[in-house]
N, C-alpha and C positions, 0 to 999 in steps of 0.2 A: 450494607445497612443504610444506604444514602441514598438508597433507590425510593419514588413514591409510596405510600400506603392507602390502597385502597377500600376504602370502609362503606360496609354497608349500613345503614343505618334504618332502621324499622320501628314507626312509630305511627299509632293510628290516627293522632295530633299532628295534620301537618305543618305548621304553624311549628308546634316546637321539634320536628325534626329539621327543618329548613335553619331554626335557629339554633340548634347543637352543630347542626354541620359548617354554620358561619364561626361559633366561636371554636371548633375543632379544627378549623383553617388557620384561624388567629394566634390558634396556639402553636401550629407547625406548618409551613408550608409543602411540606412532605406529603401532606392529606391528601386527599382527594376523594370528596364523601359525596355516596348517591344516597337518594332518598328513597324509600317505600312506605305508603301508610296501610297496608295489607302482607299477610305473610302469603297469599298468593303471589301479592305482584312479588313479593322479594324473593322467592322460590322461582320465579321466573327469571329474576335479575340473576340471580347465582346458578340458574342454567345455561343464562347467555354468557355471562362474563367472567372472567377469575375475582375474585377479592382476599386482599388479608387477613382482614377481621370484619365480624357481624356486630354490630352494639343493636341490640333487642330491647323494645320495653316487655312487662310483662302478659299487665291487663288490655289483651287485646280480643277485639268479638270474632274473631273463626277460629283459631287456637290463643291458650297464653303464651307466654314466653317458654315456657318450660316443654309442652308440647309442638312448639315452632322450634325449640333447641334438639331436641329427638327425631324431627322432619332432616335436620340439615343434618345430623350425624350420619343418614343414612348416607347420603352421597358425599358427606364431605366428613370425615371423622377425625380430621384433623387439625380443622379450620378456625381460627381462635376465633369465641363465643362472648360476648361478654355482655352479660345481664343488665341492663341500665332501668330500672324499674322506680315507680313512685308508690308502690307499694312494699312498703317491706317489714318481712315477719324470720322468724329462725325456722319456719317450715320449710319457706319459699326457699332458703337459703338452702336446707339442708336437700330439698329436691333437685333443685337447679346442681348440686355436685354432684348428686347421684348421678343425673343427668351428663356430664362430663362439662360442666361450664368451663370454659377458660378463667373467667372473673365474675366477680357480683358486685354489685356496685349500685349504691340507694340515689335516685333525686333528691336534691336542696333547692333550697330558694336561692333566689340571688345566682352570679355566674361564676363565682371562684370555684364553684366545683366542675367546673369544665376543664380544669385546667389537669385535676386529678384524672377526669375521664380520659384526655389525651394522653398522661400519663402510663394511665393502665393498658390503655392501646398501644401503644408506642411498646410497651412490656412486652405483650404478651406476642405483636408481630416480630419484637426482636426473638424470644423467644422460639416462638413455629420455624422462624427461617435459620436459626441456629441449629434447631433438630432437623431440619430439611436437611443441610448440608452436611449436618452426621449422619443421614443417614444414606444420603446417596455417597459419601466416601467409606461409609463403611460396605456398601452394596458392591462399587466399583471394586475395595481390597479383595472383598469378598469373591468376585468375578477372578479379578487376580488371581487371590491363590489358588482356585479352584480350576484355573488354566497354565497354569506354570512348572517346570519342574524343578523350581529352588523351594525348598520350606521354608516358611513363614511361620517366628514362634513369636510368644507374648511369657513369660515367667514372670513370678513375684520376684522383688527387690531380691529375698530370701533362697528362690528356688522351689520354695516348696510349695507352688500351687502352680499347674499350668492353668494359663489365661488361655492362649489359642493357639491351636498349628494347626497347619492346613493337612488335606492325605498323602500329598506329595512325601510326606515324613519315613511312612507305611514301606513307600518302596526304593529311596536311599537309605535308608538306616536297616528296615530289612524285619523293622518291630511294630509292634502296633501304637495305635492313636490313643485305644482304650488301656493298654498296659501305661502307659505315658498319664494316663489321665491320674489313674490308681496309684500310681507312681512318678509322682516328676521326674527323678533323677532316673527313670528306668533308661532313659535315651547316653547314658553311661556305657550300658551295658552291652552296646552298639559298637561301643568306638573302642578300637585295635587295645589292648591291656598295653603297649606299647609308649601308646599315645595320652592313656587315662589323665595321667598326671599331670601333662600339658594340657587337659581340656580342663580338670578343677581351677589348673592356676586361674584360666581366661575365665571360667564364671566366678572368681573369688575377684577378678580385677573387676567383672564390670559389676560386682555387688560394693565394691569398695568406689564405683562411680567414673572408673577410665571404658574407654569404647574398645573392644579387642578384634584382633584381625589374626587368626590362623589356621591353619591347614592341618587335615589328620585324617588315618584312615576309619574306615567304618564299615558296617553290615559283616559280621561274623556268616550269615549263611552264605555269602559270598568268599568267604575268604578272607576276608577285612580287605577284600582288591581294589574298594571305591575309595576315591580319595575326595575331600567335601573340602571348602571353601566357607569360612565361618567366620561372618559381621555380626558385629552386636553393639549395642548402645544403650546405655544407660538412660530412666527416664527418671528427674529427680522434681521436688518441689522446690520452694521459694526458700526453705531453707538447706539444700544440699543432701538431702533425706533421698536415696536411691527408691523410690514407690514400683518400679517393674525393670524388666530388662528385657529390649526388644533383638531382635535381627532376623538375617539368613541364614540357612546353608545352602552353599551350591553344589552340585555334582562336575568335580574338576577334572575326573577320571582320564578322559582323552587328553585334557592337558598336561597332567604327570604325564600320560603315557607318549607323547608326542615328545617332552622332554627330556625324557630317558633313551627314546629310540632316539632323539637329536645329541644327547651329551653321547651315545656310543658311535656314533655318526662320525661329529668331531673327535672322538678318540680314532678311529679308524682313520678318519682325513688327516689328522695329526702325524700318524704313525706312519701312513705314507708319507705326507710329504718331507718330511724327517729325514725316510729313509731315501728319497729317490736322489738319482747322482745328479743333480740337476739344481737349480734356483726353484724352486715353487713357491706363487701368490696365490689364493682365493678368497675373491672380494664378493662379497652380496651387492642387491641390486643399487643400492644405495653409495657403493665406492667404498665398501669398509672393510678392515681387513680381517677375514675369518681364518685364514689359516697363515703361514711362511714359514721357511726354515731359515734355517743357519745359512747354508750353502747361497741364497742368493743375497743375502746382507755382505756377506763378504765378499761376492762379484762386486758388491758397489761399495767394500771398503765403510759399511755402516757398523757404527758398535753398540746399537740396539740387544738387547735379548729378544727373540723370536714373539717370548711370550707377553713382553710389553708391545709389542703393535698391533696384537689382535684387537678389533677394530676402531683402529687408528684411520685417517680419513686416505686412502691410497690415492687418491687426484693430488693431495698436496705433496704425497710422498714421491708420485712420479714427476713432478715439480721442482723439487729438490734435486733425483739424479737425475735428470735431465740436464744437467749442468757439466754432468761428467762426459757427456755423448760429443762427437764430434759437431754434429747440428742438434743443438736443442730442440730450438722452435721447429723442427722437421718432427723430432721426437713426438713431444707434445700432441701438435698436429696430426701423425698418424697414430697415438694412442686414443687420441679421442675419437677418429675416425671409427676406430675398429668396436670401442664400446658403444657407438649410437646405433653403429649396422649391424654388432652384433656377428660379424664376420669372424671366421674361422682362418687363423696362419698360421701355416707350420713354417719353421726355420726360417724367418725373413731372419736376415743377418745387417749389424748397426755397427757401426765403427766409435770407439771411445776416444777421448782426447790424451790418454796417455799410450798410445796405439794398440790397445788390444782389440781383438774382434769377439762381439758378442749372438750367439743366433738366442731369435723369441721366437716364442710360439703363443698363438690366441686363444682361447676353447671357451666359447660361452657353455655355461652349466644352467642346469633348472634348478634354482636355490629359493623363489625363484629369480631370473633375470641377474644372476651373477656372472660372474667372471675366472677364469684360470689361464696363468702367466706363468710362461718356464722359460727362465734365462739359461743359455749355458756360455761358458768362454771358451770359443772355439779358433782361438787368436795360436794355438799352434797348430791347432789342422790346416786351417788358413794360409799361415806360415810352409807345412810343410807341403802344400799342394803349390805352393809362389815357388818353393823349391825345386819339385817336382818338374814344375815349367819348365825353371833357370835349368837343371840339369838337363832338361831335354836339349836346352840350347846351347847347351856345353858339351853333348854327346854332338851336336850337328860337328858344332866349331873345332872339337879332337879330331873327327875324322876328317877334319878337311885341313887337318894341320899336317906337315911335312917336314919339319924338325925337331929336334930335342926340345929346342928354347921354347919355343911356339906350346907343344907340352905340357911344359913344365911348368910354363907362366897359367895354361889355362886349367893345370889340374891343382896347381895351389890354391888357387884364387877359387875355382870348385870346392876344395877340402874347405877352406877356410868358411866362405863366404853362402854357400848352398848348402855343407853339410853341418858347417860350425863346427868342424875342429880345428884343432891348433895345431896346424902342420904348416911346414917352413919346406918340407925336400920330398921329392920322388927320386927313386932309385928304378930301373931298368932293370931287368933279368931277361936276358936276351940268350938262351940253349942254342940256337944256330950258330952263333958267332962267338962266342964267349965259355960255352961247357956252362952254366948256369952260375957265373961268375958279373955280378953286377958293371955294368957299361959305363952306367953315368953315375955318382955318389954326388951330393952335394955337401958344399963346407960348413956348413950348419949345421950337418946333420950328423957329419965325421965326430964336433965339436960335441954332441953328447955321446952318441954310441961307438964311437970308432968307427972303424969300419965294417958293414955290413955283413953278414954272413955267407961264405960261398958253400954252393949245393952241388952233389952229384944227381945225376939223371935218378930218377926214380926215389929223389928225395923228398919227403913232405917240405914241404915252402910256406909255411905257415909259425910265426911265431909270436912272442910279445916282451918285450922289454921290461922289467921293474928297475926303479928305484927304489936300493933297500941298503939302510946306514950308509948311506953317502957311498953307495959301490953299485953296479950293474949286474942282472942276473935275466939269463935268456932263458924263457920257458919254450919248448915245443908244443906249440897250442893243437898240432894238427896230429902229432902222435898221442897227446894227451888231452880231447878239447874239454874236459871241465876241470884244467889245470885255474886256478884262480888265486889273488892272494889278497882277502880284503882289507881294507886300510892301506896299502899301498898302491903312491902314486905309478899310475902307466907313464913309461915315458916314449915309447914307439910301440906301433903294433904294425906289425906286416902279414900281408895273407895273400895268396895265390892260389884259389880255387879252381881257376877255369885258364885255360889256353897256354900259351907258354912263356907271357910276358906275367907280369906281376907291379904291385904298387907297395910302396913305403910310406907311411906318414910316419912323420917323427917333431916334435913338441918345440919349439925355441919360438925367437922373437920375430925376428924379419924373413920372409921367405929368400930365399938363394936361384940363381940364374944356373942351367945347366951349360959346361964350355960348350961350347958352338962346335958342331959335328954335325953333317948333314950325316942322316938314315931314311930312309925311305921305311915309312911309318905307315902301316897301313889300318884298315879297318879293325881288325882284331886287336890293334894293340889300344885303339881309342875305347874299345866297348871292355875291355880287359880292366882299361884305369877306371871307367868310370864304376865299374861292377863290385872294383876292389874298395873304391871310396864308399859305396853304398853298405858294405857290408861291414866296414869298419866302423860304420855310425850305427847299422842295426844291432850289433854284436852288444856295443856299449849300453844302446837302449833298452835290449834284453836283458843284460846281466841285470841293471839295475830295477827293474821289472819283476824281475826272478827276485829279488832281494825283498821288494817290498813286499809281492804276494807273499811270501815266508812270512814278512814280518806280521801283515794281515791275518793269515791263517792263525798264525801263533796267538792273534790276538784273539781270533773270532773263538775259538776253542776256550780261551778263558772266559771271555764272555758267555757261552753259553754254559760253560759250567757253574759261573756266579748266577744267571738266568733259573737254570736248573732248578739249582741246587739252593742257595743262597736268598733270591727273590721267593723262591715255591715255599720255604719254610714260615716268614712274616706271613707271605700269602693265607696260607693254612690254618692263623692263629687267627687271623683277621675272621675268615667265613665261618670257623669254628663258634665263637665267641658273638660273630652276628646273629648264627642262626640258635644258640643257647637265650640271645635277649627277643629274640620273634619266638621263642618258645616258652620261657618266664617270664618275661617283660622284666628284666631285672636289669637296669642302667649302670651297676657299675661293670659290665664286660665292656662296654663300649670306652672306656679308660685305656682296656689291652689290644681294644679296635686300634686305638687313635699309636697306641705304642707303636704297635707292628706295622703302621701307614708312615710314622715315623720312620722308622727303622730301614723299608723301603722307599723310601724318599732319600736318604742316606747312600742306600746302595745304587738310587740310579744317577742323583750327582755325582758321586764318584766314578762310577761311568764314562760319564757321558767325559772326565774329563779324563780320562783313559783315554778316550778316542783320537787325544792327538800325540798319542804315542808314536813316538819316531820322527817327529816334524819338527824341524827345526825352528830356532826362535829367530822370527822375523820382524816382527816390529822393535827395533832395539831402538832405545832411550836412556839415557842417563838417571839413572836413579836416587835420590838421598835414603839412605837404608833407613836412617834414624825417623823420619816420618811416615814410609813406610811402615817398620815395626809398630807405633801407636798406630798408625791408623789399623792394621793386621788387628790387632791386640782388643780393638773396639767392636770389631766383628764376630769373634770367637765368644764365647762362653766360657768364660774364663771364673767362674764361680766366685772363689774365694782367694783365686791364686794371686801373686804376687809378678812385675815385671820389673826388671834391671836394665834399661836398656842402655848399650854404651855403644851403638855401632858409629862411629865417628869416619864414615865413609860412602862414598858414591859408588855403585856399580853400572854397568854398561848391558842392558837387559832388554826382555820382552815384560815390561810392567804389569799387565796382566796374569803373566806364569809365574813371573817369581812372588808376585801377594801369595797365589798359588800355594805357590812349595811355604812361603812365612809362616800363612793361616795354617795348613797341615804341621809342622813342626810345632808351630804353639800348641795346636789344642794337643798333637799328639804329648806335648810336656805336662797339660793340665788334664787331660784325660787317663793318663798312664802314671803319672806322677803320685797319683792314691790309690790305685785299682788294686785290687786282690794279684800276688804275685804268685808265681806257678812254680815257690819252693818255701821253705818255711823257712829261710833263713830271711830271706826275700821280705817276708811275713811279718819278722823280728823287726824288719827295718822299717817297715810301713806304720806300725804302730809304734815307734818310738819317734814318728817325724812329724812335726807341727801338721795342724790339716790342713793349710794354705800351702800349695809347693809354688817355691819361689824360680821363675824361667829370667835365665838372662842372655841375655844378645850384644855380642859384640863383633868387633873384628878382629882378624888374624894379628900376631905380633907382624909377618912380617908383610902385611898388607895383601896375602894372596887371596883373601875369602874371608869367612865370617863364620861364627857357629852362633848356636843356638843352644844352652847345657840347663838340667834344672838341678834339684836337689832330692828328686825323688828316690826309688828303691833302684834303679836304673838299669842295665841290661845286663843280663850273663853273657860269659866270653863265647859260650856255645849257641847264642842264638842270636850273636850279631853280624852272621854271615848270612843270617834269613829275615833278617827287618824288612827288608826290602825288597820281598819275593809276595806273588798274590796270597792274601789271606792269611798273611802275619798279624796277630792282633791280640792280648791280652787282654784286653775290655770286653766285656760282655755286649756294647754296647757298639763295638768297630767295625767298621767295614772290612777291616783287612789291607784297601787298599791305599792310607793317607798313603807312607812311606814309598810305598810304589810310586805315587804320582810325584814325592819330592824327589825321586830319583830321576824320574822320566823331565822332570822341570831342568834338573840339573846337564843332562844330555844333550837335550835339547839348546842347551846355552855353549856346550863344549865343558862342563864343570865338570868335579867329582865330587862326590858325597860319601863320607864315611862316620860310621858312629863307634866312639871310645866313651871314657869314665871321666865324670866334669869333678871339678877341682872338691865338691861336696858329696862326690860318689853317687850321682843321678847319672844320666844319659848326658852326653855331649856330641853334638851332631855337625860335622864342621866341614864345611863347601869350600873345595880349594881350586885352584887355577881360575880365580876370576882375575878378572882385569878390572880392580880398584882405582879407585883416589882415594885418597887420605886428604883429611880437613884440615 
């Protein structure tokens, strides 16, 4: 508005248009006034030039004012007009409106009324370029929406009058413009019954004056498959009065569906990486971390949850272990290398500062411009390939030996040091010389087993030693080989599978020298010891091999029966109930959604903490039980219940697994402690016991362990051989497996766990053979 105004002015008096146009200066320097004393010449001035406003007198000789306002209408019908005339009547008046004057305005004497005339010009340009501007922004919206595929709407305050939407509306919503018109709320009718409810709340917010931002789906003859994207804002007056309610909707469809195909994406990337034997990282381009498991947080000794460093910045975190590697800044260095080239490594192998060996590997991926890292610890391959060597040059150095001593010093030092056992003596069986009666026995060896066993020809020569109650017992491993005795220590094992010499190892402290006796010792008997060491080590690494696979199998089979069986039933209640509200739109099933998501949420932590069944407890620490228990106790859900705790001792633990076994004990007291019992005597006692059950925690009298007892209905003598078997569970609500895992905690430590009747006839659960202190 602070731009010039430029006026034309028409008056057949030149003389007083010269002089309106000086005092129409004096009043604003904005002016800028030409003169005409002909509506010819002025019809020629307003073909050459633009102007603001026209000031007209009326009585002029080739047209009057009124028919010189009719002239300019033609080509300019917009252009403010305003009547300045010395003639004036309610004719002239009421013609010049018909006529579309902008203003009327009578000559005075004297020049104060010039000031008015500026006035009314000043109006009436403020005016014209007011509606200019509306109208070219409403022309531009209008281009807008009639090029765009978001709608564009206008509602009353109220709802009930549409103002405007564009056709864009027609084909997201899937309904017409004219039913909408007929019907404001018809654009309801549109959106998923699912949804309805949340689309009222968002037009009751912005009619109550808040701006709304939400997502729903829409167009029934689609399927309701689009999914829209809805801004709205409130337009209010001066005093807080809601007068319409504007926004968008977007069509977001590809971006739900991008998101869903991306969250199954990461569910699949998750579930590998989870599963594979290996370390796995993937990083986007940016260094962030999208996926990790378990398995490579624990190469690097990190006590992170997996799912806390999804993405977490991985440059700082390679940063960090870098510190563990034997050369960091080597580290570093060729990390960064490989992310800027984008180079592909398989198995480069890194050495760590507490000497394990680790192989990486590099995989850039299209994420896009990401990254995948797989650590593994191959510090005993490594190892046993350094062996591998060492033996080769312990096979040279036997056959180029030529007495007993020489032997016996380099097949010890072999057992010991290349195979890692714990062997002190070789013994000799020499058939040519001796009828298979041993040659050389060493006194160390004597010292555990006596004396050696002698064979006739065609006797198996294979056997094993136990230690069993402090007495010796010789098994025939080669007449029996899946003779085996678990939990008992080995204390010799001897094997001669090949040729006619044979090897002894046997268990004590310092190795032994054999007496000095030249033999001529040839090839055979060097490749015989070495063959015999090798099999002594593979035998052991088998058996134990064997042991685990069992114990795995064992596990995988309950696992997939919980999988089965156990997950597929939540499963079931979930997609039942979802697709009952996509077909009522009735919100409260998704109550027994959220149940049964619970429920398996339930069943896969316990799981997952299933999975370190049979591993034993390694990080030990000194623990104070008493702080433990409250902090346990803060974690659980513990409702209404009551704690007692009096454990006034330290135990010697993996901190982690025994919170473990606390938490499950407790809740298993507050979760069991009022649950429907599975006899009616049971029944009798539940409902005569306060609702809070009260759990208490102490330690043994005589310092060997600790229980946990409450006052609930508490266990029958017939089903406390099975608490702690998969799928023991009296809540409707259990997994089945706490108990299991407090057992598996227990195992793991070297404890026992047993459940009897607490001193108020509830459950009492009491862990013995720990290794206490007392406070």
């Amino acid at each position: 508005m602070d731009r010039p105004i430029r006026v034309l002015h028409v008056d057949d008096e030149p003389g007083f248009a010269d002089l309106s146009a000086d005092f129409l200066v004096r009043e604003d320097d904005r002016f800028v006034v030409e003169t005409a004393t002909s509506t010819r010449a002025a019809l020629d001035a307003l073909a050459a030039d633009p102007f603001d406003c026209v000031v007209s007198d009326y009585d002029m000789p080739e047209m009057d004012g009124i028919e010189f306002l009719e002239t300019v209408r033609e080509d300019h019908p917009n252009l403010p007009f305003v009547l300045y005339t010395g003639k004036g009547s309610e004719e002239v008046a009421s013609d010049a409106i018909s006529a579309g004057v902008t203003d009327y305005l009578q000559k005075q004497r004297g020049t104060d009324h010039y000031a008015l005339l500026a006035n009314r010009v000043r109006n009436a340009v403020a005016q014209s370029r007011t509606e200019q501007v509306a109208e070219r922004t409403q022309q531009q919206l209008t281009e807008l929406a009639d090029n765009t595929d978001d709608v564009f709407w206008t509602f009353s305050g109220d709802w009930d009058e549409l103002l405007f939407i564009n056709d864009a509306y027609e084909d997201v919503w899937g309904r017409s413009v004219d039913a909408l018109e007929a019907e404001p709320h018809d654009f309801l009718e549109g959106i998923h019954p699912a949804d309805r409810d949340r689309a009222r709340a968002g037009m009751e917010q912005l009619s109550g004056g808040d701006p709304v931002d939400i997502e729903f789906r829409v167009n029934e003859a689609e399927s309701y498959g689009r999914w829209v994207w809805v801004k709205g804002t409130p337009i209010t007056d001066d005093s807080g009065n809601v007068l319409r309610v504007v926004g968008f909707a977007r069509d977001v469809t590809e971006r739900k569906d991008h998101e869903r195909d991306l969250e199954r994406t990461n569910a699949v990337l998750s579930t590998l990486v989870d599963t594979l034997p290996l370390g796995v990282m993937a990083e986007d381009e940016s260094r962030n971390v999208l996926a990790v498991n378990r398995r490579i947080l624990d190469i690097f000794g990190r006590p992170e949850d997996p799912e806390e460093l999804v993405g977490a910045d991985t440059e700082q975190m390679a940063a960090i272990v870098s510190e563990q590697f034997e050369d960091p800044d080597a580290f570093i260095e060729r990390t960064t290398e490989l992310v800027a080239e984008r180079e592909r490594v398989q198995g480069e192998v890194w050495g760590l500062a507490d000497g394990r060996t680790l192989e990486r590997s590099h995989h850039p991926i299209e994420l896009p411009g990401g990254h995948l890292w797989t650590y593994r610890d191959v510090t005993e391959r490594v190892d046993h390939e350094q062996r591998l060597e060492t033996l080769s040059e312990t096979t040279r150095e036997l056959m180029a030996a030529d007495t007993r001593e020489q032997v016996a010093e380099i097949g010890v030092t072999a057992a010991r040091e290349v195979l890692g056992l714990d062997a002190n003596g070789i013994h000799f069986y020499d058939d040519e010389a001796s009828a298979l009666v041993p040659v050389a026995v060493s006194e160390p060896a004597r010292d555990i087993i006596g004396d050696p066993p002698t064979f006739t020809e065609g006797d198996a020569i294979a056997w094993r030693v136990y230690e069993d109650n402090e007495s010796l017992a010789l098994d025939d491993v080669q007449a029996d080989p899946d003779v085996y005795r678990p939990d008992t220590p080995v204390r010799s094992e001897m094997f001669l599978p090949l040729g006619e010499h044979g090897v002894l190892t046997a268990g004590s402290t310092e190795p032994a020298a054999f007496d000095k006796q030249d033999l001529a010792l040839g090839d055979v008997l060097a490749e015989n010891i070495v063959t015999a060491l090798e099999q002594v080590q593979q035998t052991a690494q088998l058996r134990a091999r064997e042991r685990e696979l069992s114990k795995q199998n064992d596990r995988l089979s309950q696992f997939a029966s919980v999988v089965s069986h156990d997950l597929r039933n939540p499963l079931n209640v979930a997609e039942g109930r979802l697709e009952l509200v996509q077909e009522t739109g009735e919100t409260e099933h998704l109550d027994k959604v959220a149940t049964a998501h619970e429920r398996m949420q339930a069943l896969i932590d316990d799981l997952l903490a299933l999975t370190r069944d049979g591993t034993d407890a390694t990080d030990v620490d000194t623990i104070e039980l008493d702080a433990l228990v409250q902090d346990c106790w803060a974690t659980v859900d513990t409702e209404d219940a009551t704690l007692v705790a009096d454990a006034t001792a330290s135990v010697h633990g993996d901190e982690s697994r025994v919170r473990q076994l606390f938490e499950n004990l407790l809740r298993n007291a507050v979760e069991h402690g009022s649950t429907s019992p599975t006899s009616q005597a049971r029944q009798d006692a539940v409902e005569h016991t306060a609702p809070g059950v009260t759990v208490t925690v102490g330690t043994l009298e005589d310092n060997s362990g600790f229980y946990v007892a409450d006052d609930g209905p508490g266990i029958p003598d017939e089903e406390r051989e099975t608490v702690f078997e998969y799928g023991y569970s009296t809540c409707d609500a259990g997994t089945g497996f706490g108990l299991h895992i407090v057992e598996q905690v227990a195992d793991a430590h070297g404890w026992t766990v047993s459940v009897t009747e607490s001193d108020a006839g509830g459950a009492r659960f009491e862990v013995t053979d720990v290794e206490a202190d007392s406070q």
